[in-house]
Steps between C-alpha positions, in 0.01 A plus 500: 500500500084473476527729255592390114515731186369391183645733276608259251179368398372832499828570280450198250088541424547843427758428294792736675859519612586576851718757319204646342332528810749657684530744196125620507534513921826645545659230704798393414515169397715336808256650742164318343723237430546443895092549492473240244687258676333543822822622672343827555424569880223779403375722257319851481153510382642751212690197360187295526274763373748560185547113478119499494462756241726371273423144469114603564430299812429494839695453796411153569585401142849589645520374799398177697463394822667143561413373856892389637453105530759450789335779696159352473655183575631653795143565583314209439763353772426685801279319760148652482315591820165351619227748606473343800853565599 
């Protein structure tokens, strides 16, 4: 997925369990564990906006956007098209 979740360096400078966090969000702790490990296929902005509020950040301190390699790759391989053609 292009998408990666950095919770746990969010998690380790402020000095906080992902147990803790799910506490003050009212997650439970297997569902931002799935998060956490970027096995999660979504979430709702009223995750993100508690996740946000708690560990006083901003969305893109959460999440990342990681270009996929092999689909770039993919890509770069196609035959390009003169103008002239």
């Amino acid at each position: 997925m292009a998408i990666a979740i950095k919770l746990d360096d969010l998690l380790h400078d402020r000095r906080m369990t992902l147990t803790e966090l799910a506490d003050r969000i009212g997650i439970t702790l297997a569902n931002l564990s799935i998060l956490k490990t970027g096995k999660a296929r979504a979430i709702r902005f009223s995750t993100l906006d508690a996740i946000c509020k708690a560990l006083a950040c901003q969305p893109g301190d959460v999440l990342r956007h990681e270009p996929d390699e092999v689909k770039m790759e993919g890509l770069r391989s196609l035959p390009r098209r003169r103008a002239s053609q």
